[in-house]
FIDRENBA-916410 format. One line per 2 residues: number of its first residue (from 0); their letters; for each residue x, y, z of C-alpha. Coordinates in Angstrom, 2 decimals. Layout:
// residues N
NUM	A	X,Y,Z; ...
END
This chain:
// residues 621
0	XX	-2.91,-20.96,-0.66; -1.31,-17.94,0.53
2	XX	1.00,-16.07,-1.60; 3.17,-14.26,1.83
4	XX	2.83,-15.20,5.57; 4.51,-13.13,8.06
6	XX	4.90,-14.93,11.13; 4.94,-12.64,14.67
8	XX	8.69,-11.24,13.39; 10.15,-8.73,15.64
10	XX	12.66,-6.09,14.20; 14.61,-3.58,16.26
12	XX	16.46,-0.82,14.52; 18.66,1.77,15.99
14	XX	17.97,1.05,19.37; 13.89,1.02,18.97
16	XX	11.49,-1.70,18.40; 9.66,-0.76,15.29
18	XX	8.11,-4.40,15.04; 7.20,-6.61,17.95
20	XX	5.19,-10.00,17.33; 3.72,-8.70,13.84
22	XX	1.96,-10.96,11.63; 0.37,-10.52,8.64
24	XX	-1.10,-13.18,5.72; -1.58,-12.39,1.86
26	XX	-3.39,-14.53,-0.63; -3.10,-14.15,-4.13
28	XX	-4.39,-11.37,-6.13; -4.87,-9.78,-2.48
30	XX	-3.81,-5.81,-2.60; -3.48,-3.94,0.83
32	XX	-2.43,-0.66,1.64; 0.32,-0.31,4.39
34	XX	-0.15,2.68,6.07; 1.03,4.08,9.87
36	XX	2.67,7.77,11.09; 6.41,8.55,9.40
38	XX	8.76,6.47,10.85; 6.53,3.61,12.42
40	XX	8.31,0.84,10.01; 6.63,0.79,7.59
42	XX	10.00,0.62,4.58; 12.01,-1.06,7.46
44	XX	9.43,-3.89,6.89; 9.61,-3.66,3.16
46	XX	13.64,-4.13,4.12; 12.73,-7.39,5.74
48	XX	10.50,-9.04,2.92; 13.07,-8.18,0.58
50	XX	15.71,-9.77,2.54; 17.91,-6.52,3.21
52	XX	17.05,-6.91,6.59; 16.90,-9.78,8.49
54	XX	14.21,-10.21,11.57; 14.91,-10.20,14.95
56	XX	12.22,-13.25,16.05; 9.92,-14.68,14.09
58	XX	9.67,-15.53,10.18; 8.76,-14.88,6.79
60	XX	7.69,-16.63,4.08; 7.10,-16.49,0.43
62	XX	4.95,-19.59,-1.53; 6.85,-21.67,-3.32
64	XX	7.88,-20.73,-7.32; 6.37,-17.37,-6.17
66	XX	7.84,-14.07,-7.70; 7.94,-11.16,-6.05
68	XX	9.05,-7.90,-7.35; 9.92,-4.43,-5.57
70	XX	10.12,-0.49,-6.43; 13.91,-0.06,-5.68
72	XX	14.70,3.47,-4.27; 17.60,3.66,-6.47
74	XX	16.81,5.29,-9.72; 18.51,2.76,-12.41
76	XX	21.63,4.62,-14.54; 24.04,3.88,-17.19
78	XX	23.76,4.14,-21.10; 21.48,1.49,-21.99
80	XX	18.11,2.84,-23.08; 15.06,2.98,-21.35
82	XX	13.35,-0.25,-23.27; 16.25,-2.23,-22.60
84	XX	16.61,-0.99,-18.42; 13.02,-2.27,-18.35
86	XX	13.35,-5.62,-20.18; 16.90,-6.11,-17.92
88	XX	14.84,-6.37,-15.07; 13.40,-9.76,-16.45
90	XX	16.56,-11.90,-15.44; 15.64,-15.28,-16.43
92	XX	14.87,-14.00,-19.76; 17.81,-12.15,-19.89
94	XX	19.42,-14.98,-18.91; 17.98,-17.40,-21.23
96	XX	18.42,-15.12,-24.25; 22.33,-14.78,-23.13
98	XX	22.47,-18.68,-23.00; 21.37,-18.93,-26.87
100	XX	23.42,-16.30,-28.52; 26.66,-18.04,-26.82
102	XX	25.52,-21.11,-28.73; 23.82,-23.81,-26.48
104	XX	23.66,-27.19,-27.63; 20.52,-27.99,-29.94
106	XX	19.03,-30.17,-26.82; 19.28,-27.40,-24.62
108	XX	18.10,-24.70,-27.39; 15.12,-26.13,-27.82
110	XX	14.62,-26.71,-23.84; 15.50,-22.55,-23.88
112	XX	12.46,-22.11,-27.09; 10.06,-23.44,-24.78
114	XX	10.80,-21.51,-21.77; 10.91,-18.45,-23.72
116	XX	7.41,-19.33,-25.28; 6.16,-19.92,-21.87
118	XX	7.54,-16.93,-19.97; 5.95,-15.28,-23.11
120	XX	9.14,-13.24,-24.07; 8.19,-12.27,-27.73
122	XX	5.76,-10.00,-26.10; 8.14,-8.44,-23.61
124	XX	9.45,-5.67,-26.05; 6.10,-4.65,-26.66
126	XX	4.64,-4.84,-23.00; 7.37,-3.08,-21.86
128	XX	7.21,-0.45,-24.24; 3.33,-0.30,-22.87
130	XX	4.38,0.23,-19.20; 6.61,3.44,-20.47
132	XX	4.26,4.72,-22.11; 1.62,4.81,-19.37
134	XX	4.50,6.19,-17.33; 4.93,9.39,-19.76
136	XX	7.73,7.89,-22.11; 6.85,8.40,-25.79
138	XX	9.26,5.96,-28.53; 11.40,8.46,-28.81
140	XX	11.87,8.74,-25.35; 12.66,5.04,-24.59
142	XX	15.15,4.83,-27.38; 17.30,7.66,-25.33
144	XX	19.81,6.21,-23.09; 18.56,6.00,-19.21
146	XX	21.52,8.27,-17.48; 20.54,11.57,-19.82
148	XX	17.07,11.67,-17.16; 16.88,13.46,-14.06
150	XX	16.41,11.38,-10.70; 12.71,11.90,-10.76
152	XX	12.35,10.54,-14.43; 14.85,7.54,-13.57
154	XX	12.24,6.70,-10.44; 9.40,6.47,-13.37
156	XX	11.70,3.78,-15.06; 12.74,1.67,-11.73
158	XX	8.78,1.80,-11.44; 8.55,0.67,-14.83
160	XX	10.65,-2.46,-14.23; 8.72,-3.32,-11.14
162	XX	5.55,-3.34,-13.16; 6.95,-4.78,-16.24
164	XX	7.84,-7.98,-14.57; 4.01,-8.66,-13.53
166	XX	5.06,-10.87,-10.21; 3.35,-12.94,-8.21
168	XX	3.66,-10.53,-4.98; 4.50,-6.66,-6.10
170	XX	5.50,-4.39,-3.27; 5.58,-0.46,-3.74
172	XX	6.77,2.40,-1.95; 5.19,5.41,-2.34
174	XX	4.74,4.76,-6.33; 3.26,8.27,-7.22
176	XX	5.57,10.06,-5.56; 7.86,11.14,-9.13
178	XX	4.68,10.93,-10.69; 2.55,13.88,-12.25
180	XX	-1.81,13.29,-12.37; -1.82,11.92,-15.66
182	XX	0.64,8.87,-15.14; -1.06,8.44,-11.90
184	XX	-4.31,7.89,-13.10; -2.61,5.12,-15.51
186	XX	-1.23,3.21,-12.71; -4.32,3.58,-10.92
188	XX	-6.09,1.53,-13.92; -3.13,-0.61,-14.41
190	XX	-3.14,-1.68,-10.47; -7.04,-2.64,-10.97
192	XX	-5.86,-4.67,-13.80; -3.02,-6.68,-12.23
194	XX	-4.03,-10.04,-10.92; -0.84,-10.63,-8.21
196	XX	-1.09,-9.49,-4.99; 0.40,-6.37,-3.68
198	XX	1.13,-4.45,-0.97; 1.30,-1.13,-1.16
200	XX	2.90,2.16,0.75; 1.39,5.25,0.14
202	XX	0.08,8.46,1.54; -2.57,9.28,-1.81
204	XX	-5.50,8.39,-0.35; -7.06,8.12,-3.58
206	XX	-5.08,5.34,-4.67; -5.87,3.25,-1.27
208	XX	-9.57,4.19,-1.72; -9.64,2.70,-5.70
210	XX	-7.29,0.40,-5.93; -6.54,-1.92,-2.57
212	XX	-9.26,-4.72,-1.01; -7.79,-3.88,2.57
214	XX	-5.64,-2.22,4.94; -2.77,-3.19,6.92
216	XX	-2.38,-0.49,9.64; 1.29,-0.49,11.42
218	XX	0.91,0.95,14.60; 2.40,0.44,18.10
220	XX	4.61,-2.41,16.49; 2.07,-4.38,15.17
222	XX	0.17,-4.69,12.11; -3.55,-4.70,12.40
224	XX	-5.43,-5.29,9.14; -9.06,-3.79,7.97
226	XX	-11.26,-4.39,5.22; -11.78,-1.67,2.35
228	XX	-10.14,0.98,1.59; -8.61,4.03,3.23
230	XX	-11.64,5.74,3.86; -13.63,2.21,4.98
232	XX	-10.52,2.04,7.46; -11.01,5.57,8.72
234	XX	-14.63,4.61,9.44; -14.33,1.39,11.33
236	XX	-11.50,2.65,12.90; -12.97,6.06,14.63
238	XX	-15.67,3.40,15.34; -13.89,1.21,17.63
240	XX	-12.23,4.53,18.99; -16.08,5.53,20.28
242	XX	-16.78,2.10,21.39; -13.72,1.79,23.53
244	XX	-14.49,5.19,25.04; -17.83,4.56,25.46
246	XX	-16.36,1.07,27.21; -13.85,3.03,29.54
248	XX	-16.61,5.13,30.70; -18.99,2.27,31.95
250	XX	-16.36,1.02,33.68; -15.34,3.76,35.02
252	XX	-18.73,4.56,36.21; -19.01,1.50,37.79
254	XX	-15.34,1.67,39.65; -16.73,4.89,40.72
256	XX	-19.91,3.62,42.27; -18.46,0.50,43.68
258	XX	-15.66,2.35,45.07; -18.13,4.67,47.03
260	XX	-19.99,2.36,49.16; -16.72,0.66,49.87
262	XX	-15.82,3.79,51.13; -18.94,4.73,53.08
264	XX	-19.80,1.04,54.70; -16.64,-0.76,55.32
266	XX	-16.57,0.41,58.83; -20.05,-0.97,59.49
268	XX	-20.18,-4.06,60.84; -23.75,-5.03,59.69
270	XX	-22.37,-3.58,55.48; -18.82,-5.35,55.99
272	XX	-19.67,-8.19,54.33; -21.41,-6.23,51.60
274	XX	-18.65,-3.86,51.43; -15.64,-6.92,50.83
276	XX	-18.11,-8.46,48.37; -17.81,-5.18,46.05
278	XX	-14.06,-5.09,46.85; -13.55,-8.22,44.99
280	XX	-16.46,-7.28,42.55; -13.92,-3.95,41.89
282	XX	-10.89,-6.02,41.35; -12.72,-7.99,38.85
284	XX	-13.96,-5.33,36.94; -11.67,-5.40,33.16
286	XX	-8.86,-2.25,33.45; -9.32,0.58,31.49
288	XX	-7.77,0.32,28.10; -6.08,3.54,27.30
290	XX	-7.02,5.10,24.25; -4.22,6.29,22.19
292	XX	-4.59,9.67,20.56; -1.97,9.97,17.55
294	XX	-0.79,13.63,17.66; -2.00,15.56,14.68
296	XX	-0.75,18.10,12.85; -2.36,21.62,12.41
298	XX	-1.29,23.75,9.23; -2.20,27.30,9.22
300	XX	-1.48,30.23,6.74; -1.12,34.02,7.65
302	XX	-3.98,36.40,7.13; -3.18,38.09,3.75
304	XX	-3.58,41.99,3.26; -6.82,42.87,0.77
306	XX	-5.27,44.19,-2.72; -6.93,45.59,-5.31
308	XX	-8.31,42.97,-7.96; -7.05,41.57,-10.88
310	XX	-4.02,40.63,-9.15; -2.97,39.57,-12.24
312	XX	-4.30,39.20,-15.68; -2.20,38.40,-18.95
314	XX	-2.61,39.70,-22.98; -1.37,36.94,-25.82
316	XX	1.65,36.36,-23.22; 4.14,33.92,-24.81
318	XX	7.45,32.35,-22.12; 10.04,29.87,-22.58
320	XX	13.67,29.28,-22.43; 16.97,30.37,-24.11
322	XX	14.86,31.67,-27.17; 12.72,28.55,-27.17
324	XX	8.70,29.03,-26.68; 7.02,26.57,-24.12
326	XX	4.11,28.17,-23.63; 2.09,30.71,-25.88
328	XX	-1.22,33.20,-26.29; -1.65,33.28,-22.78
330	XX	-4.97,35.18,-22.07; -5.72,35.03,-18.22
332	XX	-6.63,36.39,-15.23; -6.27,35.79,-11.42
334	XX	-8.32,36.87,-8.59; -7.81,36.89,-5.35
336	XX	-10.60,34.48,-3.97; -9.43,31.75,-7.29
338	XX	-8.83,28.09,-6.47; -6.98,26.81,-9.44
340	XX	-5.06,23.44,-10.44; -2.85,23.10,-13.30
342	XX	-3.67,20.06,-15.22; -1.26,18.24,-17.64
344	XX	1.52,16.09,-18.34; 5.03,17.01,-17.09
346	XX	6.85,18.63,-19.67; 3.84,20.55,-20.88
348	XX	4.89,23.35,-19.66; 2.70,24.14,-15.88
350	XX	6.15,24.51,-13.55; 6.78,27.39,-16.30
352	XX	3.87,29.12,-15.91; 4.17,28.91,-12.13
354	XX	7.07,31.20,-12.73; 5.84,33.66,-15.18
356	XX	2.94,34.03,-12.67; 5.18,34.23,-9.74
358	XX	7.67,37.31,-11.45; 10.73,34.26,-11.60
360	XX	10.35,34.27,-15.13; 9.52,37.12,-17.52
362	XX	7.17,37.01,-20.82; 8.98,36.37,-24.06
364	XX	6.19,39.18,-25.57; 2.60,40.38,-24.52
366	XX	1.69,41.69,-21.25; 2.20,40.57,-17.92
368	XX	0.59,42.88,-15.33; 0.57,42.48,-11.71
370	XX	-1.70,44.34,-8.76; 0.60,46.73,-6.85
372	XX	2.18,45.39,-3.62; 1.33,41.67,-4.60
374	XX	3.19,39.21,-2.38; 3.50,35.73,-3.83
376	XX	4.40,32.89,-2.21; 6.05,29.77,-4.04
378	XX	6.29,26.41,-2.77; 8.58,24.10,-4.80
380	XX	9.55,20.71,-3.45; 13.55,20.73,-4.65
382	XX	13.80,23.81,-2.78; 14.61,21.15,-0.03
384	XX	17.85,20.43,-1.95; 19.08,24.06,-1.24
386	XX	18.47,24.30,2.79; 21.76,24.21,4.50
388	XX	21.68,20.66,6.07; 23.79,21.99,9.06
390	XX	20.75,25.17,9.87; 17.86,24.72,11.87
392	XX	14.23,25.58,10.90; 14.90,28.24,12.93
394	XX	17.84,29.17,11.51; 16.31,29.38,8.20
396	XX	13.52,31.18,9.54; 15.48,33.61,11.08
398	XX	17.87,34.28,7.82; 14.27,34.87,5.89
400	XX	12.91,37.15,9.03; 16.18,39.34,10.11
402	XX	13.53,42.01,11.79; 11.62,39.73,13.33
404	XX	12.08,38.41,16.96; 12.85,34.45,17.87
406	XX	8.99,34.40,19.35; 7.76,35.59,16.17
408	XX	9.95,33.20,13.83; 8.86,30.25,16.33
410	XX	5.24,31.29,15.95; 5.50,31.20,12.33
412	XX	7.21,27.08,12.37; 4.60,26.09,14.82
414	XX	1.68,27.50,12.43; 2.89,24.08,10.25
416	XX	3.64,22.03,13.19; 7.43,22.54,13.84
418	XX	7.08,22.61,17.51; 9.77,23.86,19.95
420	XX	11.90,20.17,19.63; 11.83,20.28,15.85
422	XX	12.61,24.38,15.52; 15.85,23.67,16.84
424	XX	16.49,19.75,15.03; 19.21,20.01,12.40
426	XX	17.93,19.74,9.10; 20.06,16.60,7.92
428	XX	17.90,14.78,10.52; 15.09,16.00,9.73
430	XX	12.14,13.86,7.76; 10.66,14.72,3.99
432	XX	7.51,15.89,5.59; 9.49,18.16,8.03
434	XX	11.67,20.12,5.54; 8.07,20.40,3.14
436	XX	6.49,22.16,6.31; 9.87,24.33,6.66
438	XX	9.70,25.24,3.15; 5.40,25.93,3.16
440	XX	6.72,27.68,6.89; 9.60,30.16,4.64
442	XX	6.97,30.70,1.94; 4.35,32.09,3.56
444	XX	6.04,34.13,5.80; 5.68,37.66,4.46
446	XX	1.77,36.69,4.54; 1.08,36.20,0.50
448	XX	-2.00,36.98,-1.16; -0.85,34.95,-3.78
450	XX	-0.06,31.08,-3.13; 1.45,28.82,-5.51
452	XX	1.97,25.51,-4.74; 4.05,23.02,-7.04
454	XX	3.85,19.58,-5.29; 3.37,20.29,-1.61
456	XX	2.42,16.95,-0.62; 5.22,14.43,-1.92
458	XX	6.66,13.88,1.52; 3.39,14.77,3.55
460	XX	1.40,11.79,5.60; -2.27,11.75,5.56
462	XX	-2.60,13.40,7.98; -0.60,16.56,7.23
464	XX	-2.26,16.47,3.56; -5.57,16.61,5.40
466	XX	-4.35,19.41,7.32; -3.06,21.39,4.20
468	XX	-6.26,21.08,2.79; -7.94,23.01,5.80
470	XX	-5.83,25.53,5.93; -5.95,26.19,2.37
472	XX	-10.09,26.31,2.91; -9.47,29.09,5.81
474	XX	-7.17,30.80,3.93; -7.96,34.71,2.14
476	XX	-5.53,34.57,-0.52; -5.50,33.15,-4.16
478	XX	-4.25,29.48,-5.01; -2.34,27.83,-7.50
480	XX	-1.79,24.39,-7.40; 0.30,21.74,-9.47
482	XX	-0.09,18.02,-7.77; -0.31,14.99,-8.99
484	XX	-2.90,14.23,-5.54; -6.52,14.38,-7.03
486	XX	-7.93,14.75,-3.91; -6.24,17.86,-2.95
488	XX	-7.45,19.01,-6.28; -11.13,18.20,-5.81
490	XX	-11.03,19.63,-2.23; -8.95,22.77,-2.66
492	XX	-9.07,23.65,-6.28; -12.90,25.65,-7.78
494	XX	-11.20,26.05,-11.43; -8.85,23.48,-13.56
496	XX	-6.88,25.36,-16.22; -5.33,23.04,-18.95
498	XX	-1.78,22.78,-20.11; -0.87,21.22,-22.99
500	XX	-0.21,21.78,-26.94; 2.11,24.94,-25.92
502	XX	-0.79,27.18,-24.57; -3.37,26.96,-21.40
504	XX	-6.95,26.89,-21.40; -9.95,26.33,-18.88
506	XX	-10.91,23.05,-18.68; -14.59,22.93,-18.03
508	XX	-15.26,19.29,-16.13; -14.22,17.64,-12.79
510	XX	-11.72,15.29,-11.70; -13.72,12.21,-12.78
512	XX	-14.04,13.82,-16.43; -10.64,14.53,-16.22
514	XX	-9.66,11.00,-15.70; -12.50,10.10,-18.29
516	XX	-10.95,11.56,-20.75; -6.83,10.70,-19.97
518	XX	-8.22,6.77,-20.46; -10.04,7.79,-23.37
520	XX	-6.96,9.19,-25.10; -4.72,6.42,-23.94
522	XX	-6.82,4.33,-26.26; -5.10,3.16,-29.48
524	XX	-7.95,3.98,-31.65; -7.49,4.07,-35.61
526	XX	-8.88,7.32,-36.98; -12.13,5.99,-38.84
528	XX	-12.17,2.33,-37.31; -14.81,3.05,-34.74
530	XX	-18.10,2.19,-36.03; -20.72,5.03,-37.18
532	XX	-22.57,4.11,-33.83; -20.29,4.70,-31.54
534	XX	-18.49,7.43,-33.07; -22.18,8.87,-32.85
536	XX	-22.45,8.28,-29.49; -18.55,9.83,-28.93
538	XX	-20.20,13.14,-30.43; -23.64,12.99,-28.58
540	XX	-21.24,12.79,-25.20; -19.28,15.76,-26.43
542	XX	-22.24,17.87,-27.26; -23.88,16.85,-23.90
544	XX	-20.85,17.70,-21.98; -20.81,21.09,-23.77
546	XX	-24.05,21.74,-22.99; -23.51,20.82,-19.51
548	XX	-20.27,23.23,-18.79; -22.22,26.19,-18.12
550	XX	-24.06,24.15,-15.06; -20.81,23.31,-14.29
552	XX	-19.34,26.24,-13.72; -22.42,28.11,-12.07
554	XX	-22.29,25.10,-9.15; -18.57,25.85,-8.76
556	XX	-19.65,29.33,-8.56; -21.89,28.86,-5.97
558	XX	-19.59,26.34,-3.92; -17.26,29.29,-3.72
560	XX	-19.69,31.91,-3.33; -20.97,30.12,-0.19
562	XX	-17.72,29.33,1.45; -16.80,33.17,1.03
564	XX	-20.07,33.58,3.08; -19.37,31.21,5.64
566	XX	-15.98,32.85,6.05; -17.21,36.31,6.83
568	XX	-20.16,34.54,8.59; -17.51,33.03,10.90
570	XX	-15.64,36.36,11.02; -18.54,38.24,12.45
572	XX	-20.03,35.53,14.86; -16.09,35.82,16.47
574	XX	-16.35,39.63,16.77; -20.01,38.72,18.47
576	XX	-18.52,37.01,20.81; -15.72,39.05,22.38
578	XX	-16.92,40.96,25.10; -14.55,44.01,24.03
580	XX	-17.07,44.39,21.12; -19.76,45.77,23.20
582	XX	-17.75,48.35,24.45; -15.45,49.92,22.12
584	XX	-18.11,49.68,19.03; -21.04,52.02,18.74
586	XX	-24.21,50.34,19.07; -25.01,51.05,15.11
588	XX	-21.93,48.74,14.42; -23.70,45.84,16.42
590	XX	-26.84,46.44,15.14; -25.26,45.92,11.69
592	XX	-23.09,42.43,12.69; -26.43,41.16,13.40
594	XX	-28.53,42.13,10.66; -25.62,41.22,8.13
596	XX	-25.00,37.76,10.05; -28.74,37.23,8.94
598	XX	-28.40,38.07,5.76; -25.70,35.75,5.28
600	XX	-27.84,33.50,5.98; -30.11,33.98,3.63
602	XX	-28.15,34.45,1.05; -26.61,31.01,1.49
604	XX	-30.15,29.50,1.68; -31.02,30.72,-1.65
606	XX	-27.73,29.49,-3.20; -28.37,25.82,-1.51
608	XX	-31.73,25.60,-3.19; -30.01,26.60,-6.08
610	XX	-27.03,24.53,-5.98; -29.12,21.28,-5.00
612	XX	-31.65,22.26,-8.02; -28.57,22.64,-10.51
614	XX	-26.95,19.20,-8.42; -30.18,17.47,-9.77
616	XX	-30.03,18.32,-12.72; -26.30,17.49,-13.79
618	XX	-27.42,14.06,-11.91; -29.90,13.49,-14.20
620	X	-28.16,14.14,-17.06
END
């Protein structure tokens, strides 16, 4: 049985073919990521299965009795509460519930009791409720009517409905993107859980790694699918890539060859035959395929200017808003080689302290104290609501560089892939991913040793996330990051700081503990109804997790210590290798490059042997 069967449709939209002969089948309980470049097709496709769009060839279709439920991009409004937006979205129940309260006859009442039993709405309230909850609404919160949200909190509800309804066939569109970590790592378990089939668009590769059977790839107008997920399709992928390269060069060796004693004996009379049997040998050898390679996208942040460390540290520091306290005895510092990611629900308070750090907010009482000539640059996604939709990225660059010449404001958009064509592209028309590159462009322009980043990659592909987390590696200045994208986090971040129960505190674990203990908490658990046993073993994990912190921390330590290494490594093996070194240093100053270069090097093989002897260790326990 399949559950959806597209049928070689063909779909042309403004003038371009964005799907030509695609197919693509879907049993049940089958989840697949959809994934392809920005503007490939991948929504326009969503359009079609949805029935907003209608295909130009070709069909689709749906199984019988199936249901099939979307994430609308309209955020839901009006007065009616949360709980009730969500349990609207169930129309037959709705429906049915409407029919008995205008008084059906007894006949039909009962045939409506027994529908209702079976479409199990006595539970609705409840499993709704459930679904908001994961999604960061307490009970207070769904009682409060839907319109008094922002747009990104009314996305978390149209999400909610989506879910709520449990379908047969669920399709999402980037689902995490209004979502902070913690409501991500519910859906994460609640998409494991759910036993219809999906298909789902996304750029978190996390989510496509844990919780999708297969990819669908949308490329070139059609849809090829792979098995596993993201990082299985990656594989096989730059597999086939090598094979096919591999492929073109045989042949082309062969071509080559062929082609050569055609050319030297085919005036011969006693090699003429030879020579037309190697024509016809050539013309049957298989064309070269050409091997399409997607453009990527390089990200790269200015060199920052050394300053003198702490750049920042804070003294029982209290903030907040309009007299009100949101965050309180704030004790912390901030280096300029720190990596850190703000964990903790929205609300708790981490946008806030993005400002105090940043000098856009001032402390309510304690101390605040910043390094002299500290540049900080801040990266906030609804920036993009205040560039003027009728200015360039040049435009904007210039406004935010009036000394600075056209070359050097160009130099600075290309440095996050704004090329020449998209300098000069009005903003209006401009994609999510291309205004978050303007803005990461406009905030790093004066060269910040300071770099906070709330939400950088809502509107990024993979791509462009992969390239933000390079250029964060290679770059000299301090981070701060707020993202609900755990793998920027585990690649970019060395420290997780806390927020949550109006203060902020180091949070000694990883990512996986992290989610460990979000799951853990989101379990209903009565105060003394676990049994001695367990609650036992609860305490042993505690105490061993304690005791494990400090290994923790000293492998961080290391990770960074060694990529610090590497990076001056790197630095010197450059100078090394310009010829201009030779001459205008003394011969001291080479003599030193080379003796540090190999002290480097042992320095980072006694911190290996360190970290894979502290690695074994946390293993084992």
């Amino acid at each position: 049985m399949t559950v959806l069967a597209i049928n070689d449709i063909t779909v042309r939209f403004g003038g371009r073919t964005l799907l030509d002969g695609a197919s693509l089948q879907l049993d049940p309980g089958h989840k697949i990521g959809l994934v392809g470049r920005n503007g490939v097709g991948k929504s326009t496709l969503f359009r079609v299965l949805t029935n907003q769009l209608q295909p130009d060839g070709g069909e689709v279709r749906l199984a019988a009795r199936a249901r099939m439920a979307y994430l609308a991009q309209e955020a839901p409004s009006g007065e009616g509460s949360l709980l009730d937006t969500v349990l609207e979205a169930d129309t037959e129940r709705a429906a049915l519930l409407a029919e008995l309260e205008g008084g059906a006859e007894p006949l039909r009442e009962a045939e409506i009791h027994e529908r209702l039993r079976a479409i199990g709405a006595d539970a609705a309230p409840s499993r709704a409720a459930t679904v908001l909850a994961g999604l960061g609404f307490d009970a207070a919160a769904q009682a409060r009517p839907v319109g008094e949200y922002s747009g990104g909190w009314r996305m978390r509800v149209s999400l909610a409905r989506a879910l709520f309804l449990e379908p047969d066939l669920l399709l999402l569109d980037e689902p995490t993107n209004h979502l902070d970590l913690e409501a991500t790592v519910w859906l994460e378990g609640w998409l494991k859980r759910f036993s219809g089939a999906a298909i789902i668009i996304s750029h978190d590769r996390d989510l496509l790694d844990r919780c999708v059977d297969g990819i669908a790839h949308l490329d070139a107008a059609k849809i090829t699918t792979y098995p596993g997920g993201y990082s299985e399709f990656i594989r096989i992928r730059t597999e086939r890539r090598a094979q096919q390269l591999a492929a073109n060069a045989k042949v082309l060796a062969e071509r080559k060859h062929m082609q050569a004693f055609v050319d030297r004996f085919r005036a011969k009379a006693s090699k003429a035959r030879q020579a037309q049997s190697r024509l016809k040998a050539l013309e049957r050898l298989p064309p070269v395929e050409a091997v399409m390679e997607e453009r990527s996208v390089h990200f790269s942040f200015p060199e920052p200017a050394e300053v003198a460390p702490p750049i920042l540290t804070m003294r029982e520091a209290s903030v907040g808003y309009d007299g009100r306290t949101i965050l309180r005895g704030l004790d912390l510092r901030l280096d300029s080689e720190d990596r850190i990611a703000l964990l903790g629900a929205n609300g708790n308070g981490k946008s806030t302290l993005a400002k105090l750090i940043a000098g856009r907010m001032t402390a309510q009482s304690g101390e605040v104290r910043r390094t002299p000539r500290l540049k900080v640059g801040f990266f906030a996604q609804h920036q993009a609501e205040e560039l003027d939709l009728d200015g360039t990225a040049l435009t904007h660059m210039q406004q935010a560089m009036p000394k600075a010449t056209e070359t050097q404001c160009r130099a600075q958009l290309a440095r996050f892939g704004l090329d020449e064509d998209r300098a000069t592209t009005p903003v209006r028309d401009c994609s999510g991913g291309e205004k978050a590159r303007l803005l990461l462009a406009l905030c790093t322009r004066d060269a910040p040793q300071l770099l906070i980043l709330d939400e950088p990659t809502n509107h990024l592909d993979m791509d462009a996330r992969e390239s933000l987390i390079r250029a964060l590696a290679n770059y000299g200045g301090a981070v701060l990051l707020i993202t609900h994208d755990p793998r920027l986090v585990e690649l970019a971040a060395d420290q997780l700081w806390l927020v949550g129960d109006g203060t902020v505190r180091p949070y000694d674990g990883d990512m996986d503990d992290y989610r460990a203990y979000l799951l853990d908490r989101a379990r209903p658990v009565a105060k003394d109804s676990a049994p001695a046993g367990k609650r036992d073993d609860r305490r042993e994990r505690a105490a061993n997790r304690a005791a494990l912190a400090p290994l923790r921390e000293r492998v961080r330590e290391i990770e960074a210590r060694i990529e610090k290494l590497k990076l001056e490594d790197g630095l010197i093996e450059r100078k090394l290798a310009d010829p201009e070194f030779y001459t205008k240093r003394k011969p001291a100053d080479i003599t030193w490059a080379n003796t540090r270069r190999a002290a480097i090097a042992h320095q980072i093989g006694v911190l290996e042997e360190e970290w894979l002897s502290l690695s074994e260790q946390l293993e084992a326990a």
